[in-house]
C-alpha positions in Angstrom: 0.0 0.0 0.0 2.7 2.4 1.2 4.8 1.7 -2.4 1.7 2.2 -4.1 1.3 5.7 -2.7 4.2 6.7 -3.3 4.1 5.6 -7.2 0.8 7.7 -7.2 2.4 10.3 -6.0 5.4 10.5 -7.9 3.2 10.0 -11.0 1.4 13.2 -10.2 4.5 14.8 -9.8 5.4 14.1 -13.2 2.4 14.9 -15.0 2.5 17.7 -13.1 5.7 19.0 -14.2 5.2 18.0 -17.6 1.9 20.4 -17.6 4.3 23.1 -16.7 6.7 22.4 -19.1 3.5 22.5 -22.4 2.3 25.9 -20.8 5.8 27.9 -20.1 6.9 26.3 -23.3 4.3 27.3 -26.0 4.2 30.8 -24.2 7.6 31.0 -24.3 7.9 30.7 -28.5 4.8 33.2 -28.6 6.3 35.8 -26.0 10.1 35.4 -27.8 8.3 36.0 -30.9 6.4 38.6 -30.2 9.7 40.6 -28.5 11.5 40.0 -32.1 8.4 41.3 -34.1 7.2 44.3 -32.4 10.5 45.7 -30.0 13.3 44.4 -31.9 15.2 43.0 -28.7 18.8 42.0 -28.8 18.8 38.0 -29.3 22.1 37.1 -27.2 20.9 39.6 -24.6 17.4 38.3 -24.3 19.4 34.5 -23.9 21.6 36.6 -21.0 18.2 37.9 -19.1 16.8 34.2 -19.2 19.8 33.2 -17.7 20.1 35.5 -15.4 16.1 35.4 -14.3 16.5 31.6 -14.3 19.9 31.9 -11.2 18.0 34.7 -9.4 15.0 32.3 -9.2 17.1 29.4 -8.1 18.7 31.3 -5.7 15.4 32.4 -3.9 14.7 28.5 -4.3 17.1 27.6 -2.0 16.5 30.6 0.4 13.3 29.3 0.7 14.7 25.8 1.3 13.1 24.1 -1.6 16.8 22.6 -2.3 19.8 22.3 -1.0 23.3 23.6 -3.1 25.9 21.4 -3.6 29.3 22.5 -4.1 30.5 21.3 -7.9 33.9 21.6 -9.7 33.2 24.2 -12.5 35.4 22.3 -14.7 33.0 19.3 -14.5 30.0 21.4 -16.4 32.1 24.0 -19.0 31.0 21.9 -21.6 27.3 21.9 -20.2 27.3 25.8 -19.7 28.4 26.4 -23.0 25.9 24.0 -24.7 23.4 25.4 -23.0 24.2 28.8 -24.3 24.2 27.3 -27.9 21.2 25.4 -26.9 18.7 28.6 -26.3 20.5 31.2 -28.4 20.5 28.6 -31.4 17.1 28.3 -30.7 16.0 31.7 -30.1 18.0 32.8 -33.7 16.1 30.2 -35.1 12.7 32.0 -34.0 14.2 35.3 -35.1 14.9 34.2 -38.6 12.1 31.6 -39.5 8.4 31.3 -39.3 7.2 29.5 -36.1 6.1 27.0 -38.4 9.4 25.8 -39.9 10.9 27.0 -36.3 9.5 24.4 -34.6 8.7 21.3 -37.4 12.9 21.6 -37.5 12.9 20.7 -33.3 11.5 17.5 -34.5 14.8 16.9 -35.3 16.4 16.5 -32.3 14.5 13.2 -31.6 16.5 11.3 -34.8 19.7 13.4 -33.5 19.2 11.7 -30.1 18.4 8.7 -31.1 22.2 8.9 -33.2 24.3 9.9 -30.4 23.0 7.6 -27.6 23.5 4.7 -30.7 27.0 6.3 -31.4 29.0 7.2 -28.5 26.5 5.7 -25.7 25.5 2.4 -27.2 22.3 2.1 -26.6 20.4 0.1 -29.1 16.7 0.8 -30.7 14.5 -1.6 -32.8 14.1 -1.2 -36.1 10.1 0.0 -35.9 11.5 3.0 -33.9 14.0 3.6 -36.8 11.8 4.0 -39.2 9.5 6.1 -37.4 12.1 8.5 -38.0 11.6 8.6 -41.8 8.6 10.2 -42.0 9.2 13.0 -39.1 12.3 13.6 -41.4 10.5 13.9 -44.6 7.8 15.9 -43.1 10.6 18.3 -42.2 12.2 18.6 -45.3 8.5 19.1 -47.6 7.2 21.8 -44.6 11.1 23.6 -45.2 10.9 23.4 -49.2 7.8 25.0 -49.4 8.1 27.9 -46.7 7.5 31.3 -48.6 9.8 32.5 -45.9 12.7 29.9 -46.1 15.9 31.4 -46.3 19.8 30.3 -46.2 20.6 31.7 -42.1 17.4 30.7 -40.6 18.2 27.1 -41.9 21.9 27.2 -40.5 20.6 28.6 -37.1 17.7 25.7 -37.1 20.2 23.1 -37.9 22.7 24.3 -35.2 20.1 24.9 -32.8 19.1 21.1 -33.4 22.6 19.5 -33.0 23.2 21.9 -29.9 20.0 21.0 -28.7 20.4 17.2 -28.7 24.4 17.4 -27.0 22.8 19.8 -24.4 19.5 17.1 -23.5 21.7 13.7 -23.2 24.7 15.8 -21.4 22.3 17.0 -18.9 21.1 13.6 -18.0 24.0 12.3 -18.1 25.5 15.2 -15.8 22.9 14.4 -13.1 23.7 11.0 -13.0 27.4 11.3 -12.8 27.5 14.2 -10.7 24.6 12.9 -8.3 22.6 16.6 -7.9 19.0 17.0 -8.8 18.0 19.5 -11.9 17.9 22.4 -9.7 21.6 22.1 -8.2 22.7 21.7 -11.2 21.0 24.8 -12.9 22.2 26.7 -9.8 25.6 26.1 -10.8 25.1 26.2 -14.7 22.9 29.4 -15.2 25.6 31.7 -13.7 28.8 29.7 -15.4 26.4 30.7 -18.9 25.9 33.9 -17.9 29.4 34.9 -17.7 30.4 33.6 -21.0 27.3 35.1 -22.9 28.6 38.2 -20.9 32.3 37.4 -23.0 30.8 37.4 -26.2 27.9 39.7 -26.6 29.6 42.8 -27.1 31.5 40.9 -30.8 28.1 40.4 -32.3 25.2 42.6 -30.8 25.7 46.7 -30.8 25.8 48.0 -27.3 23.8 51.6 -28.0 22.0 52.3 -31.2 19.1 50.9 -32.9 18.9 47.2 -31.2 21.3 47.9 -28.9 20.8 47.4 -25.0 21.4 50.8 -24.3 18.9 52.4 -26.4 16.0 54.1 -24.4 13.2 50.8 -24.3 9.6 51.7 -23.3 8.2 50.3 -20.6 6.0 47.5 -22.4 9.1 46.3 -24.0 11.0 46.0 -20.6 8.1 44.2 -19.1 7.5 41.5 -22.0 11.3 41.0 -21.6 10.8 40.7 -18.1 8.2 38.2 -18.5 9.7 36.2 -20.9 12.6 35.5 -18.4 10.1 34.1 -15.9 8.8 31.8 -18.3 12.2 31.1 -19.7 13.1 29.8 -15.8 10.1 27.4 -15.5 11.0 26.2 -19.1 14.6 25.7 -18.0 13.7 24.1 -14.9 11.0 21.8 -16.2 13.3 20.8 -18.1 16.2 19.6 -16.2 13.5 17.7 -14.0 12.0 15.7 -17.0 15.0 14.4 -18.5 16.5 13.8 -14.9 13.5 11.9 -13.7 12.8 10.5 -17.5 14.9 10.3 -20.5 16.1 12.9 -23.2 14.0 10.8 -25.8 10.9 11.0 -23.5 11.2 14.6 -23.3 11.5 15.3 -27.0 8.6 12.7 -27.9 6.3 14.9 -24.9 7.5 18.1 -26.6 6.2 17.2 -30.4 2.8 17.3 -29.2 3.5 20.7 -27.7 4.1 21.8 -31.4 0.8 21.3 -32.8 -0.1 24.5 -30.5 2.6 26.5 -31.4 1.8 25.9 -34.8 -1.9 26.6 -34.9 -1.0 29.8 -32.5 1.4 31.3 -35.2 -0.9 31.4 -37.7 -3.4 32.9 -35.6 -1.5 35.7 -33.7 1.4 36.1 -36.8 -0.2 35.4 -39.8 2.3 33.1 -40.8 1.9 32.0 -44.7 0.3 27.9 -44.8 0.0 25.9 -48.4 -1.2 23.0 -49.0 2.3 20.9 -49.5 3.4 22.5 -45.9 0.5 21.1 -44.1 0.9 17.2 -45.6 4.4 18.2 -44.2 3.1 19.0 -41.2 1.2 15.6 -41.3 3.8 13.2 -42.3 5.6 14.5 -39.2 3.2 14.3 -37.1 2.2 10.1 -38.5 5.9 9.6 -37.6 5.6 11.2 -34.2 2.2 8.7 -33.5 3.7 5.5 -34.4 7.4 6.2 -32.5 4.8 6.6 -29.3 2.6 3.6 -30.2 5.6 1.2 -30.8 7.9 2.5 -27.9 4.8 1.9 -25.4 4.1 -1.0 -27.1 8.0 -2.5 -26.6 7.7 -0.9 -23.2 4.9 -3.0 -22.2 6.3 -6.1 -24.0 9.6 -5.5 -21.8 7.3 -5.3 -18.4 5.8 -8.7 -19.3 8.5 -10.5 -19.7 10.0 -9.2 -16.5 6.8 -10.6 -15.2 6.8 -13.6 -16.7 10.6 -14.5 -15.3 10.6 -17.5 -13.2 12.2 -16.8 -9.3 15.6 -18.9 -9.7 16.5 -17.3 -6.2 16.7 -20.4 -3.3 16.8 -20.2 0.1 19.2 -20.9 2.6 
């Protein structure tokens, strides 16, 4: 009864987390968006207020004793901090200089990205059906991309860094949990500020400091406050995240966060207008068949590999 409780209630805690993670992250794309469109904001210097946002509410976290820090060598997460940097500027560029359409139909990507690094370097095997679920999210892609009226040559390179940052960033961070033994939100403590500091490094070489779309150029007071906001919601996206692929997988994440797109999607055409034809919505369709059947058969072989755990005889004898 006790263990049956306690399943229940780590269930809820899940789902509960994952709730958080589909609001903060479609409002996130829509608040981003809206920033680019109508103020104009600085991209690496939005990245260095999420960050920032995201340490100061880990810090009151921990004043409030919701967690606990734990000292960690820096040198242990350099390559962490600096993925995630790639990861959300990568990602942010990619909003800037595509439609939300083709912004987030290429995040589909980091799924068969995953999938290729934890069969490369971590050796973890996949069946076949889940291989070729990949095709179609590929395809679907590839036929929403050709037939974007707004495609162009940077948005594509940003989108296709952003997906291979993306995908080092989500199996690292697992990976750095479990090696390092912290929880998502010791982690984070540690990360956010490490990011901040080389984002600090490196803004000044690629954004203008004063000027039209500079930082230093008189911002009105909506403008401050959407920014504001959008670092809120950048921290629960950030910190949503770290939980689900700490508690979960990387794979399970991205599979949870396709269905997130469907939103995003409908909600760009609504509130930006953004341009549909016919050949982008099959797209849009083939990706999302592929998406369905890597769920169906992944549940499926998850089921299949509780029964036969089940079905196991007891060879244990007793003394």
């Amino acid at each position: 009864m006790t263990e049956r409780l306690l399943s229940l209630s780590a269930n809820r805690r899940v789902v509960a987390c994952l709730l958080v993670n589909l609001l903060s992250s479609i409002c996130i794309v829509f608040i981003n968006k809206w920033i680019y469109v109508h103020y104009g904001f600085p991209n690496m210097t939005l990245t260095l207020v999420h960050f920032a946002v995201t340490w100061l509410g880990l810090y009151i976290c921990q004043k409030i004793n919701i967690f606990a820090p734990k000292n960690l060598p820096l040198r242990r997460i350099v390559w962490l901090a600096l993925s995630f940097c790639g990861f959300v500027a990568f990602t942010n560029l990619s909003l800037q200089n595509n439609s939300i359409g083709t912004y987030q139909l290429a995040k589909t990507m980091t799924t068969p990205v995953i999938i290729l690094i934890q069969t490369t370097y971590y050796k973890k095997t996949f069946s076949t059906k889940i291989k070729l679920t990949l095709v179609p999210i590929t395809l679907g892609v590839i036929l929403n991309s050709y037939y974007d009226v707004r495609f162009n040559m940077l948005g594509t390179v940003f989108a296709s860094l952003g997906v291979l940052v993306t995908s080092l960033y989500q199996v690292w961070v697992g990976a750095k949990q479990h090696e390092l033994q912290v929880n998502s939100m010791q982690l984070l403590y540690y990360q956010a500020p490490l990011s901040s500091g080389f984002l600090l490094c490196i803004i000044p070489l690629f954004e203008p400091l004063s000027g039209d779309g500079g930082i230093f150029r008189p911002w009105s007071l909506p403008a401050l406050a959407t920014v504001l906001l959008s670092g809120v919601v950048a921290f629960l996206v950030n910190l949503s995240i770290y939980w689900i692929i700490g508690n979960t997988s990387a794979v399970t994440y991205n599979m949870f966060g396709h269905f997130k797109f469907c939103i995003t999607l409908v909600g760009g055409y609504l509130l930006f207008h953004d341009p549909l034809s016919l050949n982008q919505v099959l797209g849009i369709l083939c990706t999302l068949a592929g998406i369905l059947s890597y769920t169906h058969f992944k549940l499926a072989e998850q089921e299949e590999g509780k029964s036969r755990l089940a079905q196991r005889p007891n060879t244990d004898v007793d003394v």
